[in-house]
N, C-alpha and C positions, 0 to 999 in steps of 0.2 A: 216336407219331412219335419216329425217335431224336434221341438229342442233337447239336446240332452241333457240330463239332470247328473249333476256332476256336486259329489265332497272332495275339499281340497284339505288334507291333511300334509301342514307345514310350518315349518320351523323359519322364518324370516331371519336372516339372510338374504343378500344382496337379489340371487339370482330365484329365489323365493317371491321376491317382492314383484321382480319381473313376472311370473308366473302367475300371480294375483293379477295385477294390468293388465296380461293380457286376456285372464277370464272376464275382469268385471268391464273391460272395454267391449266385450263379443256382444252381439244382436241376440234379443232377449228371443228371437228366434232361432239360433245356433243353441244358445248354452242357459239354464236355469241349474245356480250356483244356491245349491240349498245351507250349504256348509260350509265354513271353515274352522277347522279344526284344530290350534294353536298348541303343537305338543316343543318339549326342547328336542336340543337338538345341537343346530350350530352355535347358538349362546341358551342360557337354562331359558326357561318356559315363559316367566315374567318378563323377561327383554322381550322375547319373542310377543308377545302379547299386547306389549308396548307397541312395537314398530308395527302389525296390522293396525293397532287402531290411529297411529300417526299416519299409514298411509291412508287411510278413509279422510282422516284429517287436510291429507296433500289433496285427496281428490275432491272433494267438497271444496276447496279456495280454487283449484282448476276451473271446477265447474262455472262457479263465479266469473272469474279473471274472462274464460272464456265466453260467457253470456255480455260480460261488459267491453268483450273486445269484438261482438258480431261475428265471432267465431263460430262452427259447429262445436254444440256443446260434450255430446258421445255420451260415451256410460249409459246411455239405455235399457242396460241388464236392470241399473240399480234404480231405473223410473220405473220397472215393471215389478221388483220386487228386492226387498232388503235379505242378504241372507245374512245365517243365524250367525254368531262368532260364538265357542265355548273354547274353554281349557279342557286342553288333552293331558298329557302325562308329563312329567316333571323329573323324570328319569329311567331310565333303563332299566330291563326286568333282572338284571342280572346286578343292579347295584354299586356298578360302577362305572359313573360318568364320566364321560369325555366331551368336548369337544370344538367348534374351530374357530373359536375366537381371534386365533393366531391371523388367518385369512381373514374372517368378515369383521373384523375389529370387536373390542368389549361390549359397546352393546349390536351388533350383528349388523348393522347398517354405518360400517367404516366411518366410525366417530362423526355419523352427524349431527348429534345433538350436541355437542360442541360446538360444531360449525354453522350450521343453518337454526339456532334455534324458532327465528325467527316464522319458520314454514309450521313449524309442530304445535301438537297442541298444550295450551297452558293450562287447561281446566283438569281440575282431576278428572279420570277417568277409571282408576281401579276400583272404586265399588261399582261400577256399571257392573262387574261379575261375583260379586261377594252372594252370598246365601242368605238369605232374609231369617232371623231368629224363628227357631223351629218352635212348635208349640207356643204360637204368641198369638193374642186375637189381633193384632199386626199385620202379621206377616204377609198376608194377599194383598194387603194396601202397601208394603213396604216392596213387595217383590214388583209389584203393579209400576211403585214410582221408581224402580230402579230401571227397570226397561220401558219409560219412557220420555227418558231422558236425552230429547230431542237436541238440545242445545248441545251434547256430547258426543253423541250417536247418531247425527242423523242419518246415517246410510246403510246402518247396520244393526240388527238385531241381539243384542250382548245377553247369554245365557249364564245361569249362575249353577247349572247342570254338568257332570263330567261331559266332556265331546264325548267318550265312546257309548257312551248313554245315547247322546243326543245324535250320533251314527244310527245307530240300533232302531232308534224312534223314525228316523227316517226311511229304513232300509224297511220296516214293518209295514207303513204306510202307503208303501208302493209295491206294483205287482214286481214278481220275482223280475232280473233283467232290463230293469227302467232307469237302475243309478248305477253310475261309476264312482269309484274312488278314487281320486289322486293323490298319492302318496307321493310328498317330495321332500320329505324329512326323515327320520331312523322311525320305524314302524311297531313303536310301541303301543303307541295309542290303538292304532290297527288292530294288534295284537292282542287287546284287553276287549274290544270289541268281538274278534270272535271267538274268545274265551267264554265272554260273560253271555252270549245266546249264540253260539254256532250257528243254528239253523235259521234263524233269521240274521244272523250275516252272510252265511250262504245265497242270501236272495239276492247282492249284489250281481252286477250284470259281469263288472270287472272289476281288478285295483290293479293301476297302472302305476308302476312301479318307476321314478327315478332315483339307481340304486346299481351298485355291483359294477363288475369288469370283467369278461368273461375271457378275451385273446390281450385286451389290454393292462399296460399296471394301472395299478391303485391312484388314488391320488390322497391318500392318510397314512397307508402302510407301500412297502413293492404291488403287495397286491392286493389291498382291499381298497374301495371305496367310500366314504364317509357316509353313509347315510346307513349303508346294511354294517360296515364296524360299528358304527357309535351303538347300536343295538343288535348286535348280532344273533341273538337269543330268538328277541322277537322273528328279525326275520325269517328265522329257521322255522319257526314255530306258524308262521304266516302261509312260507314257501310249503311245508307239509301237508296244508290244506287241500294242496293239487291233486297229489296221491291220491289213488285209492285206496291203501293202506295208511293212513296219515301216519300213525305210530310208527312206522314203520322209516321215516325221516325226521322224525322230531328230536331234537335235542337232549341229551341227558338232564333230568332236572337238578337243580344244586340246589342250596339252602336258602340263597338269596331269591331266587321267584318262587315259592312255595306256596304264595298266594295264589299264585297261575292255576286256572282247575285244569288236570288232566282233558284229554280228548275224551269226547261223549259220541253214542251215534249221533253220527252227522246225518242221516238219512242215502236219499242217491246224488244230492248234487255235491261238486269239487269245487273249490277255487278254478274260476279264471283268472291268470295272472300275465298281466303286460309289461314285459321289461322292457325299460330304455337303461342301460348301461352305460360307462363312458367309450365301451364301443361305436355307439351312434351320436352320443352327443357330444364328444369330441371333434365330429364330425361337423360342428355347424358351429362354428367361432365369428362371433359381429365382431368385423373390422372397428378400434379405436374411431377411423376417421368417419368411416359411414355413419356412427353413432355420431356422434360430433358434430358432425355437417351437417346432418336432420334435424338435429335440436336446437343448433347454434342461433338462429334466430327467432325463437322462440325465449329461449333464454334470454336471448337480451332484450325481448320486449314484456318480459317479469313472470316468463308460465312459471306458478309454484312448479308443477308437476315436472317441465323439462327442466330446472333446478334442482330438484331434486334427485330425478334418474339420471341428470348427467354427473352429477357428486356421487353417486352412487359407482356408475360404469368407469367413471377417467379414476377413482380413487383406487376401487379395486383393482383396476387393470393396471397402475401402477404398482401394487401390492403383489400383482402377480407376474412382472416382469423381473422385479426380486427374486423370484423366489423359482422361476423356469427359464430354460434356456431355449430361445428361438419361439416366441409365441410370435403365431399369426394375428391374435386376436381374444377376446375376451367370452368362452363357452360359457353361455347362460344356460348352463344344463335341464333346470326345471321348467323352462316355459314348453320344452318340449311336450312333453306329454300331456301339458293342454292343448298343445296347437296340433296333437293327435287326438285328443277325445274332440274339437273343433271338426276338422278337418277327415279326417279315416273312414267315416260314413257318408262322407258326402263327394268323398275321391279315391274311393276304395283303390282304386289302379295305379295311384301315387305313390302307395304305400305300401308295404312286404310285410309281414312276420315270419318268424321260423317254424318250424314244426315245432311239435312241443317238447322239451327238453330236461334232461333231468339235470335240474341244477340245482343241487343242496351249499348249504351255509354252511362254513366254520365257523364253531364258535367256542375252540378250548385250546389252538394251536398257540405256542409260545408269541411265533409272528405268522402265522398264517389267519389270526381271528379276523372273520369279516370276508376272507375271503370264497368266493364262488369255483365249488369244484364242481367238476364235471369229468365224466367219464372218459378217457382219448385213449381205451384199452384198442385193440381191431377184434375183440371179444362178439362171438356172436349173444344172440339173445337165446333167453331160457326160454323152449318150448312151453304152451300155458299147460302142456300134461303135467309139467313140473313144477309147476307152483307150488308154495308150500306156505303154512297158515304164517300169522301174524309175527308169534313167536319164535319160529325155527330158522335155521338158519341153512342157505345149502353150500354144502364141501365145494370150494371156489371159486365162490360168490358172497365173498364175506362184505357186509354191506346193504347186499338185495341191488347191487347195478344191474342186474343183467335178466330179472325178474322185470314182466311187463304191470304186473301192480304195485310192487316194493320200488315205487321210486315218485320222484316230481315230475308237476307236467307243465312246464313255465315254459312261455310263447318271447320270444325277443322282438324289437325292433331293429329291422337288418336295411328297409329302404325309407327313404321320406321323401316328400320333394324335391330336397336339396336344400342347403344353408341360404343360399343366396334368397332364395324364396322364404327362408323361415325369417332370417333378419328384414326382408322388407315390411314382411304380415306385420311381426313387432312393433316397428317403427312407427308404420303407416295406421296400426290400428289403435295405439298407445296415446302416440302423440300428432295422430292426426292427418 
């Protein structure tokens, strides 16, 4: 089977960072990581930016530590090939940011550059993404030495291009159906992608969505989620895609996205979309000790990297015993949906979706923004005799729920292997 070709669009944060480890640790024959995509999110764009390029930083002294301790080295994705890093988006279409530094600390990796300075990197490394002066007889020599700056980057390819440009570039270059998205931050960037060419972001196979709550609460609001609240616009605007009427679920425009272009023919294909909610991945919380146990002597024989993830996992889950009552354990929500673009093809029988679902975004309710409605009328469905065009609307069906094209067609994640199985992959594939 070939590898899947996978963009990881995310907002780093703790459980973000996990989600990184465990793509760039996979076999360059499972996963070919053409992207990452650094938009904000859980802290603004710049932290986030930081902390992917300090973990390349962590993984590059692992690699070492390990070669000089006769170790298996791993990371193999990143001997076959370096993917790109760019800047995605810097806030929400709607203009007003939020978000969760409260949980993932000020700069989004629970104050480690306070504590560990010693693991990160000391060289500058913000112009690796800076724009080379336009109209300069320069600038190809300048852009040329800015990405190749080996001693800063070695693992990684740093772009001075928007991501959803550098999305778009990717998504064109390969036949329709051959990349996924992972979406595991608020889906702005997404958003600006298939704004600025539809129909070649249409060519995406999927975008796997960690995001929403559909029977469960929220965990930002009662009912929403942080990653579809922090942007709720977009993801409305993402989720419409599905429809075959898009307009027909898309969000009222306000004065703050105005940049946003309207929908254009999109042609015949729809979003496929892959939801992981905190329906399922609440469902798979790594036990404190199991993390701990695994790592523990590695640690103490100087892994940067189990250093690092263990400050990481014990700080957080301190952070979150504060703040909930009776956890089992520490839900690393986003590596799921790698460990489904891994995994799904190659264990179809492991794994469930739901049928496809109409689930639209709030995005104006006092306290319901962010949150995922879904129809629970016992309404039947509208005959397609009665369909009725784009604009109209029918007497009792204010909305278009109960219309079989006036609506979204979002697939959930309902089975997995099970937790047990997903925290050993983790573990065992991370740290060895």
């Amino acid at each position: 089977m070939a590898p899947t070709k996978i963009i990881i669009d995310t907002d780093p944060g703790v459980d973000d960072i996990h989600a990184l480890l465990l793509a760039l640790a996979a076999s360059p024959d499972e996963l070919e990581l053409e992207l990452i995509s650094v938009t904000w999110g859980n802290v603004e764009a710049k932290s986030c930016l930081r902390n992917v390029v300090s973990l390349f930083h962590v993984i590059q002294n692992e690699i070492k530590f390990r070669g000089e301790k006769g170790l298996p080295v791993g990371f193999k994705l990143l001997e076959n090939s370096k993917p790109l890093v760019a800047v995605g988006a810097d806030g929400p279409l709607d203009g007003r940011a939020k978000s969760a530094d409260y949980f993932h600390g000020r700069d989004g990796l629970a104050g480690i550059y306070s504590k560990h300075q010693h693991l990160l990197p000391q060289e500058a490394w913000e112009h690796l993404f800076d724009e080379p002066p336009k109209d300069s007889t320069i600038a190809a020599e300048a852009k040329t030495a800015t990405h190749s700056n080996v001693a800063v980057a070695p693992l990684f390819k740093p772009s001075s291009r928007p991501a959803h440009l550098e999305m778009l570039s990717i998504l064109a270059a390969n036949p329709p159906d051959t990349v996924d998205i992972i979406a595991i931050g608020p889906l702005t960037t997404v958003a600006l992608a298939a704004a600025a060419d539809p129909k070649t972001f249409l060519k995406v196979k999927s975008v796997i969505i960690m995001g929403g709550a559909i029977e469960k609460a929220g965990n930002i609001t009662p009912l929403a989620e942080f990653n579809i609240y922090a942007d709720a616009v977009a993801a409305a605007r993402v989720f419409a895609l599905t429809s075959a009427i898009p307009s027909s679920t898309m969000p009222p425009q306000n004065n703050a996205d105005q940049s946003y272009p309207p929908v254009v023919d999109l042609g015949d294909r729809r979003l496929n979309i892959v939801l992981f909610p905190l329906d399922i991945t609440e469902q798979h919380p790594v036990p404190r000790g199991k993390y701990l146990d695994f790592t523990k002597s590695m640690v103490d024989a100087g892994s940067p990297l189990a250093t690092f993830g263990t400050y990481l996992f014990d700080t957080t889950y301190n952070k979150l015993e504060s703040l909930t009552h009776g956890i089992t354990g520490f839900t690393l929500h986003d590596p799921l949906c790698v460990w489904y673009a891994l995994d799904a093809a190659r264990n179809p029988s492991q794994w469930k979706l739901s049928p496809a679902d109409d689930i639209r975004i709030e995005t104006v309710g006092q306290w319901s923004q962010g949150a995922c409605i879904v129809d629970r009328r016992r309404r039947k469905e509208m005959a397609e005799s009665d369909e009725v065009g784009e604009e109209e609307e029918v007497i009792g069906d204010t909305g278009g729920w109960l219309g079989r094209k006036r609506r979204n067609r979002v697939r959930v994640c309902t089975i997995t292997p099970g937790w047990e199985s997903f925290a050993d992959l983790m573990l065992k594939s991370v740290y060895g």
